[in-house]
C-alpha positions in Angstrom: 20.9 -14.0 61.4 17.9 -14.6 59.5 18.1 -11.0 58.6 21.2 -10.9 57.2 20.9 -14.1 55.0 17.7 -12.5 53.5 20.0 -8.9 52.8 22.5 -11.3 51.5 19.8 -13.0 48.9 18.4 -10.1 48.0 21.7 -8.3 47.5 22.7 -11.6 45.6 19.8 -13.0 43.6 17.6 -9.3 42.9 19.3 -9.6 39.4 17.3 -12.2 37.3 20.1 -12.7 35.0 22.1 -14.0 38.3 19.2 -16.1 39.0 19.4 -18.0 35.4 23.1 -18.2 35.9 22.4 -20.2 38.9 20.0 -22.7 37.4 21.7 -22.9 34.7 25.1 -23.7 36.7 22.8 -26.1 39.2 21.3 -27.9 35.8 24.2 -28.9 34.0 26.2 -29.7 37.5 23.9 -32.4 38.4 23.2 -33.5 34.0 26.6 -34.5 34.4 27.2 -36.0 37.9 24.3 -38.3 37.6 24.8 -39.1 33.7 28.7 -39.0 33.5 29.1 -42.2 33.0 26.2 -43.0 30.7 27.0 -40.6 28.4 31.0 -40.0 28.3 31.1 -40.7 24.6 28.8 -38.1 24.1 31.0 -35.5 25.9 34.5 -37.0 24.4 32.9 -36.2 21.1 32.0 -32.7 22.4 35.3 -32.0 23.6 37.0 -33.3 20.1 34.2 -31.2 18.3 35.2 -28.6 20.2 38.6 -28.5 19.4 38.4 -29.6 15.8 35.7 -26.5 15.5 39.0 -24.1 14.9 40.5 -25.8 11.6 36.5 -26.1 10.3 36.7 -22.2 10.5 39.9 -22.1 8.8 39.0 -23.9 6.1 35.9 -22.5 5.4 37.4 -19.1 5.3 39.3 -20.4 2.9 36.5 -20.8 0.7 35.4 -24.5 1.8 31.6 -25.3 2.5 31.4 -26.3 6.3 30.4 -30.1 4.8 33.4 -30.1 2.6 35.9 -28.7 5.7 34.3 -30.6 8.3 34.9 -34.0 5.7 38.6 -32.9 5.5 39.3 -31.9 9.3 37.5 -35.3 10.8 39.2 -37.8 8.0 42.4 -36.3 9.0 42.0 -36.3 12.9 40.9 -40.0 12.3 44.1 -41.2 10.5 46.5 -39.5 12.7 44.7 -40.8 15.6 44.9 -44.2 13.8 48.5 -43.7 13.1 50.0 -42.9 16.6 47.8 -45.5 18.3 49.1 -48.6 15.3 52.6 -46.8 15.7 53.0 -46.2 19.2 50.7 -48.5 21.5 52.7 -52.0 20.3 55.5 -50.7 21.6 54.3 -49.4 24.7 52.5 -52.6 25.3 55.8 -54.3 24.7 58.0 -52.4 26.4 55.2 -52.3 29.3 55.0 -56.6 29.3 59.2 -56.4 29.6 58.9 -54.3 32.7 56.3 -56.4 34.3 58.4 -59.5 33.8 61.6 -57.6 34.7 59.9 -56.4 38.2 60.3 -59.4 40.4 64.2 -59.3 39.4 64.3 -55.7 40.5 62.5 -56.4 43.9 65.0 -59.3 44.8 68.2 -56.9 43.7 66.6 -53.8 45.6 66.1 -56.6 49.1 69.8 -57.4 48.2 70.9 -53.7 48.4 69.1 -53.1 51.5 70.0 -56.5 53.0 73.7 -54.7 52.8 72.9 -51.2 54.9 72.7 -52.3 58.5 76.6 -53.8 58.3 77.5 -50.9 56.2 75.8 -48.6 58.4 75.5 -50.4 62.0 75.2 -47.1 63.8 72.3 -45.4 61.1 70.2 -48.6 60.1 69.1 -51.8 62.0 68.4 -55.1 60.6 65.4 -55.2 62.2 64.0 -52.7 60.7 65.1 -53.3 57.0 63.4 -56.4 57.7 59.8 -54.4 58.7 60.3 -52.7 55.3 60.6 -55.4 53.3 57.8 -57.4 54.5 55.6 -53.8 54.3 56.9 -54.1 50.5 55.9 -57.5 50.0 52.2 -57.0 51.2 51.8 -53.8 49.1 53.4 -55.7 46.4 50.7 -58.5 46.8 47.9 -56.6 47.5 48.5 -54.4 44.1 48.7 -57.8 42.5 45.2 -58.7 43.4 44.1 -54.9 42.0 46.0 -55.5 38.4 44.3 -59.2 38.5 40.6 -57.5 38.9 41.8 -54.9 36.7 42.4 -57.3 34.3 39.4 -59.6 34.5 37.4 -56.2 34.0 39.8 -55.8 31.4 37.0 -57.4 28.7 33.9 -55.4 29.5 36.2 -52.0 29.1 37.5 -53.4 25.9 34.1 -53.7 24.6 33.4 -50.1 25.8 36.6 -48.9 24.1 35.4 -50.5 20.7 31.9 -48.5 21.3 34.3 -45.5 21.1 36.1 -46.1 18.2 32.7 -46.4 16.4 30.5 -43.7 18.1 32.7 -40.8 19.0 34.1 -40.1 15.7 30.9 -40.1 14.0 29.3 -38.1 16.9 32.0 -35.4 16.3 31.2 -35.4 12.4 27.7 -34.5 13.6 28.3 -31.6 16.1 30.7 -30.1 13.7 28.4 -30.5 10.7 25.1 -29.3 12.3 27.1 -27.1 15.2 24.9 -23.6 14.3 21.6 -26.0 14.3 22.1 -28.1 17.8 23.7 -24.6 20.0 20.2 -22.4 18.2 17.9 -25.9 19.5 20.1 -25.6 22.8 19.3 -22.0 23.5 15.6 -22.2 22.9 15.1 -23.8 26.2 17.2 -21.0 28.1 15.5 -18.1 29.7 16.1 -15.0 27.7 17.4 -13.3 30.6 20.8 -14.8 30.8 23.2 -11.9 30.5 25.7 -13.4 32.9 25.4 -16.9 31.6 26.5 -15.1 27.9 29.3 -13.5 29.9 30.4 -16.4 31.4 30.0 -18.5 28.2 32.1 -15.8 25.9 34.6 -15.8 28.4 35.4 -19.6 28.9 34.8 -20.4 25.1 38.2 -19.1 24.2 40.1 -19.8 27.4 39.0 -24.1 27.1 39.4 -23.7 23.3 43.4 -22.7 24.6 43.7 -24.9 27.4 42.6 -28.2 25.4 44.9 -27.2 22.3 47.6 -25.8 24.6 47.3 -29.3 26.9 47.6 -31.5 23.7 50.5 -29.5 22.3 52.3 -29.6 25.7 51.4 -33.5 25.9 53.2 -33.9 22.4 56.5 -32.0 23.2 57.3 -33.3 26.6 56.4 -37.2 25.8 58.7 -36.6 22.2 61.3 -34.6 23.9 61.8 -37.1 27.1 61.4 -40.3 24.9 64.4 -38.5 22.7 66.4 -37.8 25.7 66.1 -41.8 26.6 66.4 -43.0 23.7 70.1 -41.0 23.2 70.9 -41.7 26.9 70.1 -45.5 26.3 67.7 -45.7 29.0 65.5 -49.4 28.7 61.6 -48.7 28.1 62.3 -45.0 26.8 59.1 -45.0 24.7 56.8 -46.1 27.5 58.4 -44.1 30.2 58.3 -41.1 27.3 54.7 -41.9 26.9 54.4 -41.8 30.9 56.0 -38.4 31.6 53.9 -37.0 28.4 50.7 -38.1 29.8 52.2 -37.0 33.3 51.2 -33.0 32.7 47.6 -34.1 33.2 48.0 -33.7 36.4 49.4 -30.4 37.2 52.8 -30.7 39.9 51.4 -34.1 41.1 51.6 -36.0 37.7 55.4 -35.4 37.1 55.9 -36.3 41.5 54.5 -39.6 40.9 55.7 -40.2 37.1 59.5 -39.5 38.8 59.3 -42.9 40.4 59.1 -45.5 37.3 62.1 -42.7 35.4 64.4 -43.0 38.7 64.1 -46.9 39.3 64.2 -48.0 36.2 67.3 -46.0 35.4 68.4 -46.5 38.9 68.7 -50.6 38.4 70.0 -50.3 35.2 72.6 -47.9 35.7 73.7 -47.9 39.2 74.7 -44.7 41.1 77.3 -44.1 38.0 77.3 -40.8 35.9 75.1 -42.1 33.3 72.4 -42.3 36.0 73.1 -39.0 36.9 72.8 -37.8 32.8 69.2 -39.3 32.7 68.2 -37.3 35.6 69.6 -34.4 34.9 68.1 -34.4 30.8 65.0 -35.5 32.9 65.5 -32.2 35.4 65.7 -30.1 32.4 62.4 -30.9 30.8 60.9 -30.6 33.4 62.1 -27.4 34.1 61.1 -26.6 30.9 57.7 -27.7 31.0 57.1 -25.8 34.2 58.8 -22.3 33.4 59.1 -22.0 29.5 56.2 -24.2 28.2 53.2 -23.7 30.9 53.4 -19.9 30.9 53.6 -20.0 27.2 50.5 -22.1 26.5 48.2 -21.4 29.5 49.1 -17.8 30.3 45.5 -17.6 31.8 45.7 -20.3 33.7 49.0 -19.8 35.7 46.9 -16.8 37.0 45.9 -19.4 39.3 47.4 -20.0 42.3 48.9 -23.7 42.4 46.6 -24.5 45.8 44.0 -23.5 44.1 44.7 -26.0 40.8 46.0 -28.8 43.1 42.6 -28.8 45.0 40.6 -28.5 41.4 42.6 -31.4 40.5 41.4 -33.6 43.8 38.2 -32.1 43.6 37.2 -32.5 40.0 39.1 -35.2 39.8 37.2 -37.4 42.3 33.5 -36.5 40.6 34.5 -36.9 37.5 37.4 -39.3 37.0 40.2 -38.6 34.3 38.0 -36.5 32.8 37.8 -34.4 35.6 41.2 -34.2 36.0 41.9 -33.1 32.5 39.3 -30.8 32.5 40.5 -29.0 36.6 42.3 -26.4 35.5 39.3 -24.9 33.0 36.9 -25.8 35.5 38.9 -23.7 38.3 38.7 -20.7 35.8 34.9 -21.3 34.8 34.4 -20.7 38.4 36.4 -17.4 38.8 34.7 -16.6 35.7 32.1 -17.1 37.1 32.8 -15.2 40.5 34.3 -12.4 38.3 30.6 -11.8 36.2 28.8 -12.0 39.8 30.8 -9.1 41.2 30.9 -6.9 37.9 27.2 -7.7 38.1 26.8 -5.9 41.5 29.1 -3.5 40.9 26.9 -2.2 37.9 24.2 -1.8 40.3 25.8 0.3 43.3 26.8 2.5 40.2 
């Protein structure tokens, strides 16, 4: 045994340029388990940075100087940011504070309804146990009630936090943009100069996040405007926020549009009835999402679907519980940084046996 883990390391790690991957890989892994949360402004304003980077170019190769573009590119990422937060979020926050009100109305009709089943259907359901499941209801109701009431008292200190944002990040991404060339040269001093793989790896994720976090935003955009459309024409109460919901949704890939499903079908469910106009919300709903997962996914992240969906569900839980939201936005790129990653180590050691 011993002797094959030491053919195996040699075999593995014989390449220096594997061995700088590693630390490299081992360095920033634990920089941002253990500082995550100290320092999430810092990477929001890389992410943003990194994404605003592309129009920078453009500009400049217009004939812009990189102050001039990066001015331009930030003032305007700032105002429409200001713009769909002033336009949108009061009516989300609205429309959100109806539904919360309108809940307790919607539990007592849904007890109603299934109050009804066992003398409807004496041989199918008992009273007894419609009677378990409403009391199970009524204690997960209460007990998510005490979470939203120490979400809310906690509500202050993230408000606070949120404000630090507003403030840091954008001037943090001005920065990285301005003096990019500067900060990555400063970066790359400390780095051995035997990083081959590391370069490899690098040159191949820079493009493939640049897509996913411009291809994620874009598909974030269409779906919430297109199913807050659809509700709006179809009637449906709440349409923006339940828009908003389905749009932040794709986050999550296949388990963000499960559990958005729930809010869409109930709330169209008690306003509606089982009537047709029920069944025209679902279907319009159906169809975007259809759309979303066979028209708009392969169009945006043609990469990425080269992943098999086990493999980005357990990204998702994986990344996910380290890192938070973040994580989860970020599972997909992750998953491919480490077949990227996997892919350089076996070109690597194929080069050799050649």
């Amino acid at each position: 045994m011993v002797k094959y883990l030491s053919q195996w390391y040699q075999r593995k790690f014989s390449d220096p340029h594997a061995v700088t991957l590693v630390i490299i890989l081992i360095c920033s892994f634990l920089f941002v388990y253990l500082f995550s949360n100290l320092l999430m402004p810092v990477f929001v304003a890389v992410a943003i940075a990194f994404l605003l980077d592309l129009p920078v170019h453009r500009l400049m190769q217009v004939g812009l100087s990189r102050l001039s573009a990066v001015v331009i590119v930030v003032s305007g990422f700032i105002g429409l940011s200001l713009m769909t937060i002033l336009g949108v979020f009061p009516i989300v926050w609205r429309q959100s504070s109806n539904l919360l009100q309108e809940v307790p109305h919607m539990i007592t009709q849904g007890q109603s309804y299934l109050l009804t089943l066992p003398e409807q259907y004496p041989e199918l359901v008992k009273a007894e146990q419609i009677e378990t499941f409403i009391n199970l209801v009524n204690d997960k109701i209460l007990e998510w009630g005490q979470v939203a009431l120490q979400a809310s008292l906690n509500s202050i200190s993230d408000l606070v936090a949120l404000m630090i944002y507003f403030i840091l990040v954008p001037l943090m991404v001005f920065f990285f943009l301005k003096d990019k060339h500067e900060l990555v040269k400063s970066f790359t001093r400390f780095l051995p100069k035997e990083r081959r793989m590391a370069t490899q790896v690098s040159n191949e994720m820079n493009q493939q996040i640049l897509n996913y976090i411009r291809g994620k935003l874009i598909e974030i955009l269409v779906i919430g405007i297109s199913s807050t459309i659809a509700f709006v024409i179809l009637d449906l109460q709440y349409a923006v926020l339940l828009g908003v919901l389905v749009g932040l949704s794709v986050l999550v890939p296949y388990v963000g549009a499960t559990i958005v499903t729930i809010p869409v079908v109930l709330v169209a469910l008690f306003q509606f009835g089982v009537t047709s106009d029920f069944g025209y919300v679902m279907l319009a709903y159906g169809i975007i999402q259809a759309l979303d997962g066979n028209l708009l996914v392969p169009l945006l992240f043609s990469e990425a679907v080269n992943l098999h969906p086990v493999t980005i569900i357990i990204a998702v839980i994986l990344f996910g519980g380290l890192w938070g939201f973040w994580g989860v936005f970020f599972a997909i790129p992750l998953a491919t940084l480490v077949k990227a990653i996997i892919n350089a180590w076996s070109s690597s050691q194929v080069e050799e046996v050649t």
